[in-house]
C-alpha positions as a Python dict, from the first residue, in 0.01 Angstrom:
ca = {
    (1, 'X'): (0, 0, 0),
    (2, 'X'): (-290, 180, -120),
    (3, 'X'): (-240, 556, -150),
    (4, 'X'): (-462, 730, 120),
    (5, 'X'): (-622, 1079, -27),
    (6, 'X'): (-719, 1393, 146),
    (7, 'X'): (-1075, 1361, 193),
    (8, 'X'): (-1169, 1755, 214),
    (9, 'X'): (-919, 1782, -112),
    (10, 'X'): (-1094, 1505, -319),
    (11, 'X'): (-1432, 1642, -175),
    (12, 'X'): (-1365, 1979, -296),
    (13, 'X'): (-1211, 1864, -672),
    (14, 'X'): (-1582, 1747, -729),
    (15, 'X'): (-1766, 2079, -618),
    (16, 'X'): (-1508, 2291, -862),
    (17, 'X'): (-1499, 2040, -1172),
    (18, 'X'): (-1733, 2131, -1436),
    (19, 'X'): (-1658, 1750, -1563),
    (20, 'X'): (-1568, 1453, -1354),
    (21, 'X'): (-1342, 1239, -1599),
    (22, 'X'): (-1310, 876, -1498),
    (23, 'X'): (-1091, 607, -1672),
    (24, 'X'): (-1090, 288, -1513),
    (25, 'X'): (-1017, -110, -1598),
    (26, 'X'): (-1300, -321, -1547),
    (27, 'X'): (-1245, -602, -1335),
    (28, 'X'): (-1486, -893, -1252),
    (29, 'X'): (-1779, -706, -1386),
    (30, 'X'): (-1677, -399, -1157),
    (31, 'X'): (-1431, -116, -1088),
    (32, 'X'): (-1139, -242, -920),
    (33, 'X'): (-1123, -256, -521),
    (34, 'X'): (-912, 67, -515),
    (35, 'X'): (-1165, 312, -671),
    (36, 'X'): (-1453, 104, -449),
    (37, 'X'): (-1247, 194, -149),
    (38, 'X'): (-1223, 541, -282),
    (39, 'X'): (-1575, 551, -325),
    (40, 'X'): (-1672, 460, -8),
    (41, 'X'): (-1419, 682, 158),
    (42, 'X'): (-1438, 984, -44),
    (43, 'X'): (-1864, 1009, -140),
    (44, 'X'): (-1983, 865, 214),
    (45, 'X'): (-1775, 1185, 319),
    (46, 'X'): (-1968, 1370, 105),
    (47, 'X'): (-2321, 1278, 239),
    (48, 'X'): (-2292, 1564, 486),
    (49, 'X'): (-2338, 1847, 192),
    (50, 'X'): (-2011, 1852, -64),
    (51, 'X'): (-2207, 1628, -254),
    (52, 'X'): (-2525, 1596, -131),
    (53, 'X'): (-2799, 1731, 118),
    (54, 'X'): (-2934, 1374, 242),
    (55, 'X'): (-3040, 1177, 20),
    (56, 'X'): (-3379, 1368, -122),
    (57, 'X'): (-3593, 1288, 114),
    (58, 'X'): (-3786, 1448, 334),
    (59, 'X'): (-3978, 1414, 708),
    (60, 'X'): (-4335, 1464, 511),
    (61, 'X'): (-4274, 1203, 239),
    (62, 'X'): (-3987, 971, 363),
    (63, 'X'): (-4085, 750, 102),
    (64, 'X'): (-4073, 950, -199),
    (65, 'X'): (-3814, 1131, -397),
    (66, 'X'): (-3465, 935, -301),
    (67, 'X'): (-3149, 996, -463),
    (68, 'X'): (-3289, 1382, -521),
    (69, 'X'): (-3067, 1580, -269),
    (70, 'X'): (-2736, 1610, -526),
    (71, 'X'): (-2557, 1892, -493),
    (72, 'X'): (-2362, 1889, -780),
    (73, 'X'): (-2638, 1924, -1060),
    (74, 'X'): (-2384, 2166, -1333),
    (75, 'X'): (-2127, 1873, -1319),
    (76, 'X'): (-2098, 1626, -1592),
    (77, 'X'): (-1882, 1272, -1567),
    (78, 'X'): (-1749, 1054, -1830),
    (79, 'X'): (-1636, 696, -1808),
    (80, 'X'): (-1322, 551, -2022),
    (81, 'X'): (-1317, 201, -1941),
    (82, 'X'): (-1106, -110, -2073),
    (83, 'X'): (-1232, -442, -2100),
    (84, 'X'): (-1077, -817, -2143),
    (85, 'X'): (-1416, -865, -2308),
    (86, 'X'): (-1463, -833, -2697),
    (87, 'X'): (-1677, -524, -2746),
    (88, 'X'): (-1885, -810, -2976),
    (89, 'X'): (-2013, -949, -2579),
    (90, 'X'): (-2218, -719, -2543),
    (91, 'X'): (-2534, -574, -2731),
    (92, 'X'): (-2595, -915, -2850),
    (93, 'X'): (-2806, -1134, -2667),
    (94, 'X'): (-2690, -1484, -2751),
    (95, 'X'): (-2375, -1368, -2619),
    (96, 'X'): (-2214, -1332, -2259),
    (97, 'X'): (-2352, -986, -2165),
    (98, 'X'): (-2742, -1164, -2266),
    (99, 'X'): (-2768, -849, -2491),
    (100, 'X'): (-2656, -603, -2234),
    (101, 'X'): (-2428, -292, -2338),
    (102, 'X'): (-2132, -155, -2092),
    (103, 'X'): (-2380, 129, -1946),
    (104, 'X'): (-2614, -163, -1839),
    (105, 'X'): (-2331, -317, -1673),
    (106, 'X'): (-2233, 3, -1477),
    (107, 'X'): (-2572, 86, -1373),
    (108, 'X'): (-2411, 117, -1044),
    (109, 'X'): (-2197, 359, -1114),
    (110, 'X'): (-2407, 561, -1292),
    (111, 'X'): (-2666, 589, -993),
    (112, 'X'): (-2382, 668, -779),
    (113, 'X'): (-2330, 981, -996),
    (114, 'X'): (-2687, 1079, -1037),
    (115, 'X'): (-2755, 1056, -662),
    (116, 'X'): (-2480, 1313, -665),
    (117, 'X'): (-2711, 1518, -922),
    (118, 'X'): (-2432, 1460, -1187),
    (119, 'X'): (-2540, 1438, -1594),
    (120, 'X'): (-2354, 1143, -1770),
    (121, 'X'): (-2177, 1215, -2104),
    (122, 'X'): (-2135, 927, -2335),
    (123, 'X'): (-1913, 636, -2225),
    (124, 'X'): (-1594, 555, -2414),
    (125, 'X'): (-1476, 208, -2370),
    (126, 'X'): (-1137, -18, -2507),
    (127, 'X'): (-1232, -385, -2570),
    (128, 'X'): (-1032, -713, -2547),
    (129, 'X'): (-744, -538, -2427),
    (130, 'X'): (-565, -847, -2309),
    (131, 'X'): (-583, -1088, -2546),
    (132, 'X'): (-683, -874, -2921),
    (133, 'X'): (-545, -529, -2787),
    (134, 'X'): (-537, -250, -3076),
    (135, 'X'): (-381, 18, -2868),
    (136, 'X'): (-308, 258, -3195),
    (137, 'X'): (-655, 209, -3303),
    (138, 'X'): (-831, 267, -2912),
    (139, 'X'): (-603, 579, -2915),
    (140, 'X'): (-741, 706, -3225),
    (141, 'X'): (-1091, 642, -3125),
    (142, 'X'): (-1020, 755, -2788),
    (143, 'X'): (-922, 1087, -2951),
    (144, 'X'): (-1231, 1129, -3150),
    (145, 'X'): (-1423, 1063, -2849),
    (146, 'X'): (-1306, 1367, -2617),
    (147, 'X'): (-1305, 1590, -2967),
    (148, 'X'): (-1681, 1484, -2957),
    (149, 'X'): (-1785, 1594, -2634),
    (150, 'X'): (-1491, 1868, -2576),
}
C-alpha cells in the first residue's frame, strides 16, 4: 500500500527548504507512479498559494506570462537519478536518446519546478545500474557531486 503523506506537512517542507533534494529511479522514461501520485497530490495542493499564486496569469493578459506565479523563487532542487540505460544513450545522436541528455528527458520535471519559481542545480545521475552497475564508483562520484554544489 502506498504510504499516504500529510499534505499541509509536505506543503510546508517546500516553503522552509532552501534546497529541494530529489533522488529517484527512472522508470519507462519517467519517475515512477509513486512520486507521480505524490505530485499530483502534494503540488495540485499547492496551487492555492504554498507554492504558487495561480499560475502567472492575469485578468488583463490571460494569455501571457504562464507558469510566473511561483512562490518559492529562493529554493533550489536537485535531481539524483538512476538509469538501466548506459550513460553512452544519451548525448549521442545515433543512439537511443537521438542525441538527447537526461535534462532533455525530464523536461517535465523541470517545468514542474520552475512553475513553482524553483532554480535547478545540476543533475547527478547513476547509469546502467541493472545490468553494468559500479556502485563504489557512482558513490564516489555521487560524493563529488554534493561537495560541488554544497
Amino acid at each position: 500500500m502506498a504510504e499516504e503523506h500529510n499534505i499541509e506537512e509536505q506543503l510546508a517542507h517546500h516553503q522552509w527548504a532552501d534546497i529541494v533534494f530529489l533522488q529517484a529511479p527512472i522508470n519507462w522514461m519517467g519517475v515512477p507512479w509513486s512520486f507521480k501520485k505524490y505530485m499530483d497530490e502534494i503540488y495540485t495542493a499547492g496551487m492555492g498559494g504554498a507554492l504558487c499564486a495561480g499560475d502567472g496569469r492575469v485578468e488583463e493578459a490571460p494569455k501571457k506570462n504562464y507558469g510566473t506565479g511561483g512562490t518559492l523563487t529562493d529554493v533550489k532542487y536537485m535531481m539524483s537519478l538512476t538509469f538501466n540505460a548506459p550513460e553512452e544513450s544519451f548525448n549521442d545522436s545515433e543512439e537511443f536518446f537521438e542525441g538527447k541528455s537526461v535534462d532533455d528527458l525530464l523536461f517535465p520535471m523541470h517545468m514542474n519546478f520552475k512553475f513553482f519559481g524553483m532554480k535547478p542545480m545540476e543533475t547527478f545521475a547513476s547509469f546502467d545500474v541493472m545490468k553494468n552497475a559500479d556502485v563504489e564508483n557512482d558513490f564516489k562520484r555521487f560524493e563529488a557531486h554534493i561537495n560541488k554544489h554544497f
